[in-house]
C-alpha positions in Angstrom: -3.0 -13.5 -23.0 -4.5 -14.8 -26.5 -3.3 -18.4 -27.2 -3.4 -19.4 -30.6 -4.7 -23.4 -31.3 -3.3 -24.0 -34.6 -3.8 -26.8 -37.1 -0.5 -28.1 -37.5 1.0 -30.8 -39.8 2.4 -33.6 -38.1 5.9 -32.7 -39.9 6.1 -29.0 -38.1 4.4 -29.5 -35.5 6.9 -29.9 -32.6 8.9 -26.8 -34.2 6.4 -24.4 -34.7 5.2 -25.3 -30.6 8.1 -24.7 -29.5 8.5 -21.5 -31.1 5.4 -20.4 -29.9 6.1 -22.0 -26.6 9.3 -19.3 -26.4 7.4 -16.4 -27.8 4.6 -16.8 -24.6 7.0 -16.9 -22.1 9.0 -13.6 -23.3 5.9 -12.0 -23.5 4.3 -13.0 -20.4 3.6 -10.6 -17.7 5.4 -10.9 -14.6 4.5 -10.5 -11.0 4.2 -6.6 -10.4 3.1 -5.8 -14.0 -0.4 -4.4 -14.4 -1.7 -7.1 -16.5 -0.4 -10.0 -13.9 -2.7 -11.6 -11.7 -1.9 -13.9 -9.3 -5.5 -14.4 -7.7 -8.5 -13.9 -9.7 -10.6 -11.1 -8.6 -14.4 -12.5 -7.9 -15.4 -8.6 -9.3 -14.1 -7.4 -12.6 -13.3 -3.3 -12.3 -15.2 -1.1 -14.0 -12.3 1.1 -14.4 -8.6 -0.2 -15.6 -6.6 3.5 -16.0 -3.3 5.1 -16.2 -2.4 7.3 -13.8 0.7 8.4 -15.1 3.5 7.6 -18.2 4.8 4.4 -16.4 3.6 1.1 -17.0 2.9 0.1 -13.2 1.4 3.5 -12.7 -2.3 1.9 -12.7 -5.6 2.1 -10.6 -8.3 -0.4 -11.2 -11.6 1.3 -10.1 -15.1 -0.7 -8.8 -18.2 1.7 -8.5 -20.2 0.9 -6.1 -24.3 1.1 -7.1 -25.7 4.8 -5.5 -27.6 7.5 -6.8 -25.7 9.4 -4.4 -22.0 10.3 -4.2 -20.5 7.3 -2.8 -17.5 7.0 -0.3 -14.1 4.9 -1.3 -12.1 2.7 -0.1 -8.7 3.4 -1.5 -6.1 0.2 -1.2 -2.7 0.1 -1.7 -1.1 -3.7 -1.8 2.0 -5.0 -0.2 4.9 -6.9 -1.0 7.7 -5.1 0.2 7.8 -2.3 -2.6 9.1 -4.8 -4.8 6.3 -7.2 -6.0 2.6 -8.3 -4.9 -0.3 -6.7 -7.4 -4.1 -5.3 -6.8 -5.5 -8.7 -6.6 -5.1 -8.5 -3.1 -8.0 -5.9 -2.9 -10.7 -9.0 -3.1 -11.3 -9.3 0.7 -12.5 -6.0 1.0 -13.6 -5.4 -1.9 -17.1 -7.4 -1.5 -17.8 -6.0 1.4 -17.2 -2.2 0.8 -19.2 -2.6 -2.3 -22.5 -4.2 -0.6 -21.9 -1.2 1.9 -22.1 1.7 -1.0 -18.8 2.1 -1.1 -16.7 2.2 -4.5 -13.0 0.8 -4.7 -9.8 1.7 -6.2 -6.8 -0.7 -6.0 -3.4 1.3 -7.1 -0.3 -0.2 -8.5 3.0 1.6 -8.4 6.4 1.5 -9.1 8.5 -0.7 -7.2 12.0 -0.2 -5.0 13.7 -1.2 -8.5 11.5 1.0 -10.8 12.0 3.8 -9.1 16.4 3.2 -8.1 16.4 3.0 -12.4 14.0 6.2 -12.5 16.9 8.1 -10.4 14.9 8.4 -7.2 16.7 9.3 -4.2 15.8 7.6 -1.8 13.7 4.5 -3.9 10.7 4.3 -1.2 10.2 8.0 -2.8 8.3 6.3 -6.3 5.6 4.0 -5.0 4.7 6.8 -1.9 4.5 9.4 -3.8 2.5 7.6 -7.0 -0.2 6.4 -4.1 -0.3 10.2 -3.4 -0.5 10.8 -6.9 -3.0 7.9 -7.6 -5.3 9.3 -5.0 -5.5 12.6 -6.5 -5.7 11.6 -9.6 -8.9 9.8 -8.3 -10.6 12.8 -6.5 -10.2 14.1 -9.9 -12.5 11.5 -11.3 -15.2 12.3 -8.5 -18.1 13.5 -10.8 -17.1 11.2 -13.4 -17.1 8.0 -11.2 -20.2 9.6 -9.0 -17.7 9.8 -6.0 -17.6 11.8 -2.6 -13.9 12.9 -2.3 -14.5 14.6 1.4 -15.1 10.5 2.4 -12.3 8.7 1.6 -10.7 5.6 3.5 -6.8 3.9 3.1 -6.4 0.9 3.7 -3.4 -1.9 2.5 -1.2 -4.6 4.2 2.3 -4.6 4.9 4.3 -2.0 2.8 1.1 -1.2 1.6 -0.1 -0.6 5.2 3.0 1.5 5.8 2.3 3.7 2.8 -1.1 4.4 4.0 -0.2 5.1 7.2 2.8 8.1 5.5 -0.3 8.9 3.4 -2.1 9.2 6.2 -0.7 11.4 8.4 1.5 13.7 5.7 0.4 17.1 5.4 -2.1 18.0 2.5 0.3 17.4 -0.8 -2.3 19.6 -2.5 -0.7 22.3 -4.8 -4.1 24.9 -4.5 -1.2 26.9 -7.2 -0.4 24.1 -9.5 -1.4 24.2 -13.5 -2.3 20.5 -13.1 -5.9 20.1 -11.5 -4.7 16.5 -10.6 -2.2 18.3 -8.4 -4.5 20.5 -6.8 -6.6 17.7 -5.2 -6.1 16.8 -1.5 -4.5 13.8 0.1 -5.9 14.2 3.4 -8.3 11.2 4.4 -11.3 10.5 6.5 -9.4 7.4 8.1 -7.0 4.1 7.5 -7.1 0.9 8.4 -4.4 -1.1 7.8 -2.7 -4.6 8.2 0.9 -5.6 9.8 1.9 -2.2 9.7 5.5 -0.9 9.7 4.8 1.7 11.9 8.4 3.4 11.6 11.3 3.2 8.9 14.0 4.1 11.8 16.0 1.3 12.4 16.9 2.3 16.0 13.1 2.1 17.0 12.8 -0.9 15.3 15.5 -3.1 17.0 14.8 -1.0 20.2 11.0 -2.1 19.7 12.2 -6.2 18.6 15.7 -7.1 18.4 15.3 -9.3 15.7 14.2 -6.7 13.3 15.3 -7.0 9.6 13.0 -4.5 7.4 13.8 -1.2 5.6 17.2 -1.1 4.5 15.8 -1.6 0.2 13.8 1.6 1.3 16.8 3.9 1.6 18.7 2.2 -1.2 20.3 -0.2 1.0 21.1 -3.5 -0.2 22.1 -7.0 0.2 26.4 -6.8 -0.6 27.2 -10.1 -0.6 31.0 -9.4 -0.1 30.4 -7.3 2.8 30.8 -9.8 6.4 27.9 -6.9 7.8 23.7 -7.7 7.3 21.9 -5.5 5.4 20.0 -4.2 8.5 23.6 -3.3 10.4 24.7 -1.6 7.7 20.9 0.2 7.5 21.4 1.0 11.5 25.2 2.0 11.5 23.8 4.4 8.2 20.7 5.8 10.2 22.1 9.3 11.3 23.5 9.6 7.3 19.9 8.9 6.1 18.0 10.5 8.9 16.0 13.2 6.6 15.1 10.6 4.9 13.6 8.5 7.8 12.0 11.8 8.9 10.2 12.4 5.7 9.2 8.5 4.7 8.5 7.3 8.3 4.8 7.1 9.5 5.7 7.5 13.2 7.9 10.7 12.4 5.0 12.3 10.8 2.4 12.0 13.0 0.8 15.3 14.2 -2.6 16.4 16.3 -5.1 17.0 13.3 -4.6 13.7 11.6 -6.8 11.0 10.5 -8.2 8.4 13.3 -6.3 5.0 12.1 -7.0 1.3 12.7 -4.2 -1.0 13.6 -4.6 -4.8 12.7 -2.4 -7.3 13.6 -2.7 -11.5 13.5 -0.7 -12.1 16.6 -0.4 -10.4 19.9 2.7 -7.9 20.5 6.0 -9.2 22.5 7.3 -6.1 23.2 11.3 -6.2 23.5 11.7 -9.6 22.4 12.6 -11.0 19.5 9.3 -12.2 17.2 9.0 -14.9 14.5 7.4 -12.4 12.2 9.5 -9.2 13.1 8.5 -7.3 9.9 4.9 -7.4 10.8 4.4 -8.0 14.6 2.3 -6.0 16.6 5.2 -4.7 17.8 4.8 -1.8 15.9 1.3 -1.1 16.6 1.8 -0.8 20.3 4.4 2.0 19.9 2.8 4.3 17.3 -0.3 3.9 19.4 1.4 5.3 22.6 2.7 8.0 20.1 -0.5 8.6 18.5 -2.1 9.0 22.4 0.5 11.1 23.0 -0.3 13.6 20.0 -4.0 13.0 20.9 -4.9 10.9 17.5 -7.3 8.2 17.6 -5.8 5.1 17.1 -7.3 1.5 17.2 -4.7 -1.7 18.1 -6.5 -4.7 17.1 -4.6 -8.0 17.5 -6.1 -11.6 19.3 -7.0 -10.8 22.8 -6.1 -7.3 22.6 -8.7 -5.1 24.9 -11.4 -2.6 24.0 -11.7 -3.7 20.6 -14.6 -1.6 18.8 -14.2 -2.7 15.0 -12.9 -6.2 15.1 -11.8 -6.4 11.5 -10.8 -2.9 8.4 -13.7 -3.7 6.5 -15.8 -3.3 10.2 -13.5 0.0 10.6 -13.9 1.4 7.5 -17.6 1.1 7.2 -18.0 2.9 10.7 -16.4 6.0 9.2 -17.4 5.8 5.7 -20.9 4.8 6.7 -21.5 5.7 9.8 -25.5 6.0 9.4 -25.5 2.5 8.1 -25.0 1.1 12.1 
């Protein structure tokens, strides 16, 4: 934002700061907007583009240096589908680059954009703008010098959980569609992704750790603060009334033999059963869409402290070995 430093006489002075003092803060961006920034990003983008008419429908674009088509990295933030920003891109974002691969951090709209857009169920707007954003993007391959058959996911959180639908959804490609954008792919080379919600079903969630207290805002459930019921008992007495809706939104519900190989990374080990101090994020989740995944023969990698076998200890390490395989 542009401040103005005027010369003011001593007389006005306190009046015409104030005013401007007032006129700042109503136009200031707030958390979620495209032009807010909570953490500076070390790299500025080289791209800053709409991706559609609304204002949080953006994708901030890094190229990485190649003659060659390069791979990318495409991230989608957190913060619960109802704040957070791309900013959160800039520990990957160093890394991809000095590997050859270019960057693209999306912003969508949130649980409240899309419940005043009229989408039923709300979780609908910022999965299927990520869907949108990453077509729009293999769109922009000759433009931005990119190779759309190598293209990695990878987000935290609700942004994890939106990879992962992203993931392992059939194609969203419309081969009939007027709009080129539309007639791109969605499929992926891989994800990797960080504290995962692995599932949107409430059952498997308290079944999986009791304590669990995440998805009802999804599905258009709220916080009533005249009902004597949680929010996440009135989300899992409504489960069989919004069970299409788990079934279509739900990464674990989706899963299916040809999908993508994805990485699983968790900060603290799972507890299976038991009730975690972190139940929105806890391994938890990782352990049981990898017995799933095994189960429909995908590849997937659980990587948590002390877990075994680990190959890729970190999504920058993951993504590289499938973007960049020659580069080992």
């Amino acid at each position: 934002m542009k401040h103005l430093f005027l010369l003011l006489s001593a007389a006005c002075a306190a009046t015409l700061l104030a005013a401007d003092t007032a006129a700042q803060a109503s136009a200031a961006p707030k958390a979620g907007d495209p032009e807010f920034r909570k953490y500076p990003i070390p790299i500025e983008p080289d791209e800053n583009v709409s991706y559609g008419p609304h204002r949080m429908q953006r994708i901030y674009f890094w190229r990485a240096k190649s003659d060659q088509p390069t791979p990318l990295l495409f991230y989608i933030h957190g913060g619960g589908w109802s704040g957070g920003d791309r900013s959160v891109v800039r520990s990957m974002l160093k890394p991809a680059l000095d590997a050859g691969i270019s960057v693209v951090s999306v912003e969508y709209r949130t649980i409240k954009d899309s419940t005043a857009d009229g989408l039923v169920p709300p979780v609908k707007g910022p999965m299927f703008d990520c869907a949108r954003a990453l077509q729009f993007t293999r769109s922009k391959a000759k433009e931005w010098n990119l190779d759309k058959t190598k293209v990695a996911l990878a987000g935290g959180s609700a942004g994890a959980c939106t990879s992962l639908w992203l993931a392992f959804h059939d194609d969203l490609a419309d081969p009939q569609s007027a709009d080129p954008i539309a007639r791109e792919s969605t499929r992926v080379t891989c994800a990797a992704v960080s504290g995962a919600q692995t599932t949107l079903d409430p059952h498997q969630m308290r079944a999986w750790t009791p304590n669990s207290k995440y998805g009802a805002h999804a599905f258009g459930i709220v916080w009533d603060p005249k009902s004597k019921v949680s929010t996440f008992d009135r989300f899992y007495a409504e489960r069989e009334r919004i069970l299409p809706w788990i079934k279509q939104y739900s990464p674990y519900e989706l899963v299916s033999r040809d999908d993508p190989p994805v990485g699983l990374f968790y900060s603290a080990a799972p507890n299976l059963g038991k009730d975690e101090k972190d139940p929105t994020h806890t391994a938890n989740f990782g352990v049981k869409l990898k017995e799933h995944c095994d189960a429909n023969q995908v590849r997937c990698d659980l990587v948590y402290p002390g877990a075994p076998n680990v190959t890729h200890a970190t999504d920058s390490d993951y993504i590289k070995a499938f973007l960049r395989p020659e580069s080992k």
